[in-house]
N, CA, C and O atoms as CSV, one atom per row, in Angstrom:
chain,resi,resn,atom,element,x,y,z
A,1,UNK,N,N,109.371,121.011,116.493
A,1,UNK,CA,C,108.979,120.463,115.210
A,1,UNK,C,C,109.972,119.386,114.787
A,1,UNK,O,O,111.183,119.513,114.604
A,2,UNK,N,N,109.205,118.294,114.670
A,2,UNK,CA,C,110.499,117.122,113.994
A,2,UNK,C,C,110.754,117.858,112.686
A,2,UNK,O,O,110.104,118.750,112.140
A,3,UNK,N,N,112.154,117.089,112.247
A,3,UNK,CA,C,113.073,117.257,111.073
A,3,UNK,C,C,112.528,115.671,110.326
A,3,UNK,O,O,113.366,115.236,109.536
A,4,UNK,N,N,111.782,115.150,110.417
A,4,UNK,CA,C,111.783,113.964,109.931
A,4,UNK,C,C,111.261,113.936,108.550
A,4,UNK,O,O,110.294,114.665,108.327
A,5,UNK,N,N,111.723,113.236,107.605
A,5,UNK,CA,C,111.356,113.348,106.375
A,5,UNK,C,C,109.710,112.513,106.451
A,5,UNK,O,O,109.248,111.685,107.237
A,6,UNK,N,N,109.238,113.093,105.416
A,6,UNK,CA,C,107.697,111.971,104.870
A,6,UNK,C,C,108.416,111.422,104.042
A,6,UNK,O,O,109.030,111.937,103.108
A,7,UNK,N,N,108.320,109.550,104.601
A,7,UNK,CA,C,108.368,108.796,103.510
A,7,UNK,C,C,107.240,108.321,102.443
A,7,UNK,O,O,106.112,108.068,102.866
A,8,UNK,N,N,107.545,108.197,101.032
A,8,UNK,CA,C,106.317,108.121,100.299
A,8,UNK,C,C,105.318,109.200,100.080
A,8,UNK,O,O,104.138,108.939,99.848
A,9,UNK,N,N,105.660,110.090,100.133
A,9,UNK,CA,C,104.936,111.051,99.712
A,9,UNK,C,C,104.127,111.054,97.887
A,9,UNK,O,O,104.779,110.937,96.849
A,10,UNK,N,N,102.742,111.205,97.967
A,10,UNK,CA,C,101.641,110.803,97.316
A,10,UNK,C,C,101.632,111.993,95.973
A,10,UNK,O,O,101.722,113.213,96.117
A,11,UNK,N,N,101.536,111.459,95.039
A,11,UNK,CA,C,101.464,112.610,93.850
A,11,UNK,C,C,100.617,112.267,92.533
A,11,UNK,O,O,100.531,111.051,92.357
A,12,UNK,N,N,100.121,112.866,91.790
A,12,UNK,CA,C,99.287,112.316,90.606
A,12,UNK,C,C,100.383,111.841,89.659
A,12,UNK,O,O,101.434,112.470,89.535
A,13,UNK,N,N,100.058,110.475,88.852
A,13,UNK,CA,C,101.075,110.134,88.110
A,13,UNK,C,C,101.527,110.898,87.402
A,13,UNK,O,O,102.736,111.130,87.396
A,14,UNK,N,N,100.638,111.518,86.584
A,14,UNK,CA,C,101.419,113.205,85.543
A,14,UNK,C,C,102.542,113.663,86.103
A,14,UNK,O,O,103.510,113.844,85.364
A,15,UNK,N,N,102.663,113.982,87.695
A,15,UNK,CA,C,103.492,114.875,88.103
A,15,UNK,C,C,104.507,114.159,88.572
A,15,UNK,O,O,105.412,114.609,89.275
A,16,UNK,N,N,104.343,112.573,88.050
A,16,UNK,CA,C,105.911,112.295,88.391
A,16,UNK,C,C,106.022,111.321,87.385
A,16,UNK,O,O,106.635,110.253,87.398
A,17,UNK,N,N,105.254,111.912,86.406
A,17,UNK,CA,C,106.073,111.117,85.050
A,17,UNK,C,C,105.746,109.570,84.713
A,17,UNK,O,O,106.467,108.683,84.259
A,18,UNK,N,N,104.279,109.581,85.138
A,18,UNK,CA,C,103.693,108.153,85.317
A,18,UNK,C,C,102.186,107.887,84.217
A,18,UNK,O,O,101.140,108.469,84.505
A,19,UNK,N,N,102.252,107.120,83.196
A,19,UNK,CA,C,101.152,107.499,82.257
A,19,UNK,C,C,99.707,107.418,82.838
A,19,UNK,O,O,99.481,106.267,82.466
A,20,UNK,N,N,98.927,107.675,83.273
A,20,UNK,CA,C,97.605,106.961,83.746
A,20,UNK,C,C,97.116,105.575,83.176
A,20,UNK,O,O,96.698,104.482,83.558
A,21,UNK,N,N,97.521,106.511,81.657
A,21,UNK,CA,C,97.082,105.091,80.555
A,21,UNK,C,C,97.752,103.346,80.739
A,21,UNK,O,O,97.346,102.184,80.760
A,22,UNK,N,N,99.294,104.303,80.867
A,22,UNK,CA,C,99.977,102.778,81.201
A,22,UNK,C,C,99.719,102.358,82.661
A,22,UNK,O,O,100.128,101.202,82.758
A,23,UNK,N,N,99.305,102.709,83.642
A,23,UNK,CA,C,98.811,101.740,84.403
A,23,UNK,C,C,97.376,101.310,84.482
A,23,UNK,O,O,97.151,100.222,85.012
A,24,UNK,N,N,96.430,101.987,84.048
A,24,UNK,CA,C,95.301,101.591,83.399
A,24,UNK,C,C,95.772,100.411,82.724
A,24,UNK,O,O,95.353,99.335,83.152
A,25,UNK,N,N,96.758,100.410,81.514
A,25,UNK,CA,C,96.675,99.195,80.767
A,25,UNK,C,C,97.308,98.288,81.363
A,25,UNK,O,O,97.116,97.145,80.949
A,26,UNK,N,N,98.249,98.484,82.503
A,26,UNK,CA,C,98.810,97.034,83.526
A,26,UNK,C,C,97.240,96.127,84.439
A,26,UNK,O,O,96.918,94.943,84.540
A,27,UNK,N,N,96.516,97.656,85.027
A,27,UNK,CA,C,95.805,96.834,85.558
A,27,UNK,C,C,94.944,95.828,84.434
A,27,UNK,O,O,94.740,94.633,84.648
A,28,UNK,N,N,94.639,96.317,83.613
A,28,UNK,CA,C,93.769,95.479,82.302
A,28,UNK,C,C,94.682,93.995,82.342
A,28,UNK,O,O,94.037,92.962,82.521
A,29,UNK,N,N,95.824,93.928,82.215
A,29,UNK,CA,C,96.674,92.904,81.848
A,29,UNK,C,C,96.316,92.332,82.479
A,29,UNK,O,O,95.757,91.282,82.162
A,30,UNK,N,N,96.514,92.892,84.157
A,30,UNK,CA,C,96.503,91.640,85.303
A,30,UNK,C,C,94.873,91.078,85.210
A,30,UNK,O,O,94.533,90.036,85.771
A,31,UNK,N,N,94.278,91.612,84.712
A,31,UNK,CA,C,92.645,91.588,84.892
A,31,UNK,C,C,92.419,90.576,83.736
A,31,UNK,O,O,91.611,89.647,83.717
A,32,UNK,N,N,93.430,91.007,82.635
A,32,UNK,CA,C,92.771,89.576,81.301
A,32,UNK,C,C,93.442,88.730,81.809
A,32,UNK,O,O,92.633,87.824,82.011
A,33,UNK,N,N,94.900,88.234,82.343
A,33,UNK,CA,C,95.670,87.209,82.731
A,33,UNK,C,C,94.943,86.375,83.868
A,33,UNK,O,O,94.966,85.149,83.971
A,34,UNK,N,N,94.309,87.251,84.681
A,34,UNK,CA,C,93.575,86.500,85.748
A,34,UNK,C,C,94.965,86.316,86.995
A,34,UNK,O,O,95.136,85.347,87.736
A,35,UNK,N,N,95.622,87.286,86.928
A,35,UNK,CA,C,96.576,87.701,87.972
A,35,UNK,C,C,95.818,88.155,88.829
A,35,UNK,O,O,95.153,89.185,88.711
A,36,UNK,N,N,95.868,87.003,90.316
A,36,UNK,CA,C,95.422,87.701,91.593
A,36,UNK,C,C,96.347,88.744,92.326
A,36,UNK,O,O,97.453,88.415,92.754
A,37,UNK,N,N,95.797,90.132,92.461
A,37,UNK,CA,C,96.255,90.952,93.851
A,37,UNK,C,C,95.813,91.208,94.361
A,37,UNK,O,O,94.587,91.166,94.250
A,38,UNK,N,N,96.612,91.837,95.659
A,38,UNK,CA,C,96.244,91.895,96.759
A,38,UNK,C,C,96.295,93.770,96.663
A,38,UNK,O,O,95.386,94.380,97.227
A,39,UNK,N,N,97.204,94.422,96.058
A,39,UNK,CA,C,97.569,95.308,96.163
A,39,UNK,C,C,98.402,95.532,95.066
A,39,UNK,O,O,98.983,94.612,94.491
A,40,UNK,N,N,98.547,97.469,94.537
A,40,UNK,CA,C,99.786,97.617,93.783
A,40,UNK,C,C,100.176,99.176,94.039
A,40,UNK,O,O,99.494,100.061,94.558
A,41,UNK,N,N,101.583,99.229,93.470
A,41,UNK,CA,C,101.640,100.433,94.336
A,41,UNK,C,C,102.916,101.290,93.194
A,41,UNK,O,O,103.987,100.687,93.250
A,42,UNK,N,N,102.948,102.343,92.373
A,42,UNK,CA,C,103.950,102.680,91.677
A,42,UNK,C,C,104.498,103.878,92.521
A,42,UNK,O,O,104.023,104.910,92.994
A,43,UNK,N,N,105.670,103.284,92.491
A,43,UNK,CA,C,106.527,104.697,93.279
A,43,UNK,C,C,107.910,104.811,91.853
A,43,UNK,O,O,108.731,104.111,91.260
A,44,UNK,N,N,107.341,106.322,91.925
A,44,UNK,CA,C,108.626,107.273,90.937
A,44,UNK,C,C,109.303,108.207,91.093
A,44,UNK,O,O,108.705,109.167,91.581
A,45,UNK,N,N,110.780,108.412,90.791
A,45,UNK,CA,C,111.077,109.664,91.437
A,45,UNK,C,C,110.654,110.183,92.976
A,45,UNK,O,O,110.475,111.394,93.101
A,46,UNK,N,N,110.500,109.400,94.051
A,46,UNK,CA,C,110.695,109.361,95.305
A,46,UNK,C,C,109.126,109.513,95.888
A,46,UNK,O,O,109.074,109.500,97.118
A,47,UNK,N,N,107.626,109.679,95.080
A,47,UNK,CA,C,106.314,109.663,95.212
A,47,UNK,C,C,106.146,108.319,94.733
A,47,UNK,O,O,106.797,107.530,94.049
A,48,UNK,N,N,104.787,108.343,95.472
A,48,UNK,CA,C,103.567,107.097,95.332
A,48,UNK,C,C,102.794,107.888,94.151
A,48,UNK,O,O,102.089,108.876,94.356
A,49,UNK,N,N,103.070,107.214,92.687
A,49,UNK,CA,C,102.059,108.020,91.951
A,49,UNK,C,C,100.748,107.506,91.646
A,49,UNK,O,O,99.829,108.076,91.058
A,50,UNK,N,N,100.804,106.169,92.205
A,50,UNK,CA,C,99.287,105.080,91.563
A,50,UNK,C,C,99.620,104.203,92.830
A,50,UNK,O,O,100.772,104.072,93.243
A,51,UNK,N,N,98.804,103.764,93.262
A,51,UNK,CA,C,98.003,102.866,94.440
A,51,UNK,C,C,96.399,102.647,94.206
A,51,UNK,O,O,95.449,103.351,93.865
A,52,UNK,N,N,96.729,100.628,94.754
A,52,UNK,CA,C,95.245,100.783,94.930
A,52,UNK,C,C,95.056,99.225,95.467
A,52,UNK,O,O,95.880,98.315,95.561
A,53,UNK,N,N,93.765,99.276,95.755
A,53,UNK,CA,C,93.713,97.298,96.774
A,53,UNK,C,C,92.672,96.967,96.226
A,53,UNK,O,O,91.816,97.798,95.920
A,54,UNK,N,N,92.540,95.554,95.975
A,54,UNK,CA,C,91.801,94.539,95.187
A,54,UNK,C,C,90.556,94.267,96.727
A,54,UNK,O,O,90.989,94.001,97.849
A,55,UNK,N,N,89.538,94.364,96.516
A,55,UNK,CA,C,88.319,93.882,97.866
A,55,UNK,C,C,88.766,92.417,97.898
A,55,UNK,O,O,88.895,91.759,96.865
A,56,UNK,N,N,89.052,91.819,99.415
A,56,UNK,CA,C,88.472,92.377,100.732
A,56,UNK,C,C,89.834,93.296,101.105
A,56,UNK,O,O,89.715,94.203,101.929
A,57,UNK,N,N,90.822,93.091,100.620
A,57,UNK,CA,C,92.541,94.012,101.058
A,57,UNK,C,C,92.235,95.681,100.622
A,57,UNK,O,O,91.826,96.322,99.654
A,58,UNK,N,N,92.755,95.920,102.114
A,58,UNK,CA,C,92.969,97.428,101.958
A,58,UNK,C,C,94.273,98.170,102.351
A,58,UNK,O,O,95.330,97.549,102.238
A,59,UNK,N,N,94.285,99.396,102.786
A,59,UNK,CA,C,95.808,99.986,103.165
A,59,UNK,C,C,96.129,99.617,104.654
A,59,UNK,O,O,97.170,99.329,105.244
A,60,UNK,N,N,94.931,99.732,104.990
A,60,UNK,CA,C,94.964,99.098,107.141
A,60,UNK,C,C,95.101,97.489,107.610
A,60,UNK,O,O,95.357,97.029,108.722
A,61,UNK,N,N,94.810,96.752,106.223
A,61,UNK,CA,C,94.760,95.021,106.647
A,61,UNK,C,C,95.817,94.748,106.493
A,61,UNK,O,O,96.456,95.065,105.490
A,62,UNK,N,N,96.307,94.026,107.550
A,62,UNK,CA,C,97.535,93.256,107.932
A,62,UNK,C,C,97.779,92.783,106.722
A,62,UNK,O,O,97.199,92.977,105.653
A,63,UNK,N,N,98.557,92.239,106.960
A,63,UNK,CA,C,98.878,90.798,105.453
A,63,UNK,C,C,100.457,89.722,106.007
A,63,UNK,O,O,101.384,90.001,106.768
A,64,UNK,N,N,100.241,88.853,105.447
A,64,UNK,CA,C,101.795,87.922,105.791
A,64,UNK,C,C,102.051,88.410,104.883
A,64,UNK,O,O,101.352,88.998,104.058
A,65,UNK,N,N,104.115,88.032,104.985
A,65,UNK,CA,C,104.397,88.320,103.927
A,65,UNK,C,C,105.727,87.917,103.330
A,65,UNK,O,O,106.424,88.178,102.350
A,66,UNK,N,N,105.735,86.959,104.678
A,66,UNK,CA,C,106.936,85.724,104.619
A,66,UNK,C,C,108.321,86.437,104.029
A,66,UNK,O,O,108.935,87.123,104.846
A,67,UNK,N,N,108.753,86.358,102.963
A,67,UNK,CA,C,110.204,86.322,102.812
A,67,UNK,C,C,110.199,87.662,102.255
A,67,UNK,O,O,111.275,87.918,101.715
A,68,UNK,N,N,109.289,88.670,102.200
A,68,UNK,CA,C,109.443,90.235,101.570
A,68,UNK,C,C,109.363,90.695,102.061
A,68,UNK,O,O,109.230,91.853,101.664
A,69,UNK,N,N,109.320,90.395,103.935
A,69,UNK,CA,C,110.479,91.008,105.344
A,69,UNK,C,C,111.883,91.269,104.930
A,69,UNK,O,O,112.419,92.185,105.553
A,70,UNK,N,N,112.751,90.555,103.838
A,70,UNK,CA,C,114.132,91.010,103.867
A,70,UNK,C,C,113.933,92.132,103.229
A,70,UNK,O,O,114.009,93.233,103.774
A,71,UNK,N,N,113.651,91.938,101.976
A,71,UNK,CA,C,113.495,93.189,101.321
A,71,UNK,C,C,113.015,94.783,101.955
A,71,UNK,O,O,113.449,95.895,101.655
A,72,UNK,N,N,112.103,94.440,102.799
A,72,UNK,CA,C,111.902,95.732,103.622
A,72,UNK,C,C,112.374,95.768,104.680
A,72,UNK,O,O,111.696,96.483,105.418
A,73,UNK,N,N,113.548,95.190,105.341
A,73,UNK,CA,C,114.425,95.091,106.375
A,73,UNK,C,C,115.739,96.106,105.442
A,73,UNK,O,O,115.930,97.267,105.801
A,74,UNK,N,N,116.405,95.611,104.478
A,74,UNK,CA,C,117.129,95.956,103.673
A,74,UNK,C,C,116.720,97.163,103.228
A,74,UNK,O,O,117.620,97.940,103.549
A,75,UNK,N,N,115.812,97.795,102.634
A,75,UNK,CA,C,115.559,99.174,102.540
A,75,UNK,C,C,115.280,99.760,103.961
A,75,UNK,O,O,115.438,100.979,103.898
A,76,UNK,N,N,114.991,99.437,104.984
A,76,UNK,CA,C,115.142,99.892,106.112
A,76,UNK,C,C,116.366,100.728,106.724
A,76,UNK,O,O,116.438,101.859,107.205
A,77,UNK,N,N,117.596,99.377,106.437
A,77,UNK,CA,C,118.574,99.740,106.641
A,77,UNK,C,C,119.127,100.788,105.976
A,77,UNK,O,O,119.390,101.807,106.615
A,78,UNK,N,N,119.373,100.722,104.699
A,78,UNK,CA,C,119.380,101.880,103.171
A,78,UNK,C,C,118.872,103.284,104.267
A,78,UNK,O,O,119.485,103.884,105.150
A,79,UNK,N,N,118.025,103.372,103.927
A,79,UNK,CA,C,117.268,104.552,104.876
A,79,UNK,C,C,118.177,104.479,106.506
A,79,UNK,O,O,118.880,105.485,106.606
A,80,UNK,N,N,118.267,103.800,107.402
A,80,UNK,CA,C,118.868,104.390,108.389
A,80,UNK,C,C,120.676,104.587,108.122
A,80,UNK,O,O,121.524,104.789,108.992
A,81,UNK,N,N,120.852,104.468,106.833
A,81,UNK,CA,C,122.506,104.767,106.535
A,81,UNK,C,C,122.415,105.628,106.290
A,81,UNK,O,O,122.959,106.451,107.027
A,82,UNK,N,N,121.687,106.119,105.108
A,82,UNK,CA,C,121.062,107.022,104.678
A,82,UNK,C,C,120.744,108.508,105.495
A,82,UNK,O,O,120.974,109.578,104.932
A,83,UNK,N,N,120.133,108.431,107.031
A,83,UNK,CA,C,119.769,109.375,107.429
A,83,UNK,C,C,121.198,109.338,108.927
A,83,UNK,O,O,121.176,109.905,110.019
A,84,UNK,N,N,121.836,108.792,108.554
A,84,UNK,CA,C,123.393,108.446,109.781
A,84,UNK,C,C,122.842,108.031,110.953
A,84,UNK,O,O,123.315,108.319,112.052
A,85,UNK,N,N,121.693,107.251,110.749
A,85,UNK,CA,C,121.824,106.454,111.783
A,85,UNK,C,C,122.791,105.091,112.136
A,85,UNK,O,O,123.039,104.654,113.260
A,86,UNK,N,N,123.277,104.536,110.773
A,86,UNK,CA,C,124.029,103.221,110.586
A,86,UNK,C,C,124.819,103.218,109.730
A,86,UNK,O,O,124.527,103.799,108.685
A,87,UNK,N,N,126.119,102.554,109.865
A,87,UNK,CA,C,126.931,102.669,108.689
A,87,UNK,C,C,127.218,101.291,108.382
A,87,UNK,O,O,126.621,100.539,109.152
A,88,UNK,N,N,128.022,100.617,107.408
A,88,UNK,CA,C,127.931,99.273,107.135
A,88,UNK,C,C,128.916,98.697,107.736
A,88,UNK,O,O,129.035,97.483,107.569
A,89,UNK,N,N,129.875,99.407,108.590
A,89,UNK,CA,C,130.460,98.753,109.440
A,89,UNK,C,C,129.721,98.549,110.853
A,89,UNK,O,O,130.230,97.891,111.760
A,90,UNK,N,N,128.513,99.157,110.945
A,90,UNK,CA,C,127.925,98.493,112.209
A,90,UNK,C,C,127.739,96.740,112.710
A,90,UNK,O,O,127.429,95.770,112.019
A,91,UNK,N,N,127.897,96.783,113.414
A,91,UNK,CA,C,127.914,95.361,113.899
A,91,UNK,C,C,126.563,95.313,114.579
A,91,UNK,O,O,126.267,96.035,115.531
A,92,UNK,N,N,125.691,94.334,113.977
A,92,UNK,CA,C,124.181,93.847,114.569
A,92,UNK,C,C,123.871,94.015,116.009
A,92,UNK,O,O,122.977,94.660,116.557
A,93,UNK,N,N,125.010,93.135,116.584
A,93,UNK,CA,C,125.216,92.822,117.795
A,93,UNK,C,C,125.323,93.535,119.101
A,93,UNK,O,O,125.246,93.169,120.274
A,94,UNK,N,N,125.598,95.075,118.296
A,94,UNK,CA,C,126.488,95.977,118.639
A,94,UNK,C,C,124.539,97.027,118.350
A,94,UNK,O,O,124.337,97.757,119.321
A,95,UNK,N,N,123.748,97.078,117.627
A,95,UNK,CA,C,122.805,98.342,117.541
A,95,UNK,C,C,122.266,97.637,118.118
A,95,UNK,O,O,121.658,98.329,118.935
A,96,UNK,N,N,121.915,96.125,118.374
A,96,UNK,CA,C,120.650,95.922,119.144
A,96,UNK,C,C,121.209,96.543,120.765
A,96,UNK,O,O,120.586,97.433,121.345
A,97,UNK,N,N,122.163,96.058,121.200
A,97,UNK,CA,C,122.513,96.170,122.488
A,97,UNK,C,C,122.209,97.657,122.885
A,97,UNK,O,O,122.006,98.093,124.018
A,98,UNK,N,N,122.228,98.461,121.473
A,98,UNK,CA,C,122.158,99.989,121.938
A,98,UNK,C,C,121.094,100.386,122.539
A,98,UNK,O,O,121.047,101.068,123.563
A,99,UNK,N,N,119.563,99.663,121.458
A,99,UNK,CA,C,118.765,99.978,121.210
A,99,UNK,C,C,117.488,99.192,122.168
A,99,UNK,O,O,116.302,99.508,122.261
A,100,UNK,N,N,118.206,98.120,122.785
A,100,UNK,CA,C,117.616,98.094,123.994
A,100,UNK,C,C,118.211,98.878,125.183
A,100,UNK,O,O,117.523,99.062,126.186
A,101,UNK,N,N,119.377,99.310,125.101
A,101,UNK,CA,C,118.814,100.778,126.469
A,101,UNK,C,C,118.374,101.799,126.714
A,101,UNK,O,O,118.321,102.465,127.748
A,102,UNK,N,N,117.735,102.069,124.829
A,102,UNK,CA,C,116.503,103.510,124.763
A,102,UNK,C,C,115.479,103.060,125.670
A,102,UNK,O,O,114.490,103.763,125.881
């Protein structure tokens, strides 16, 4: 049995302290502003409490996403310090070399 954590684990907003109403009334906002999405996603207290995708985008369609690769490179890392896979004295140079001889 893996030890591996679920990341994002899914919960009703109630149960993690998320109003329905107030994101009901965000989506309204984006809807009177005429804010296009693609997607939105509230994470609280370590759950996904509200998700959802605007047609034709769903949870399986690709998407670009140009420069909000760092950002999820950077929580990547967070998470593998996090679980001792990496510490911040690792040297780049030094995990790739590892990680091409798995």
């Amino acid at each position: 049995m893996s030890s591996r954590r679920v990341l994002l684990p899914r919960s009703a907003p109630a149960a993690s302290g998320v109003s329905f109403r107030g994101v009901a009334a965000l989506l309204d906002l984006l809807e009177e502003r005429s804010v296009e999405c693609h997607s939105i996603m509230v994470p609280r207290h370590g759950h996904v409490a509200a998700e959802g995708w605007w047609a034709p985008y769903s949870a399986g369609r690709p998407r670009l996403l140009y420069s909000l690769t760092k950002s999820f490179t950077s929580i990547a890392v967070g998470l593998a310090i996090d679980d001792g896979l990496l510490s911040l004295d690792d040297r780049v140079v030094e995990v790739r070399s590892q990680s091409a001889r798995l």
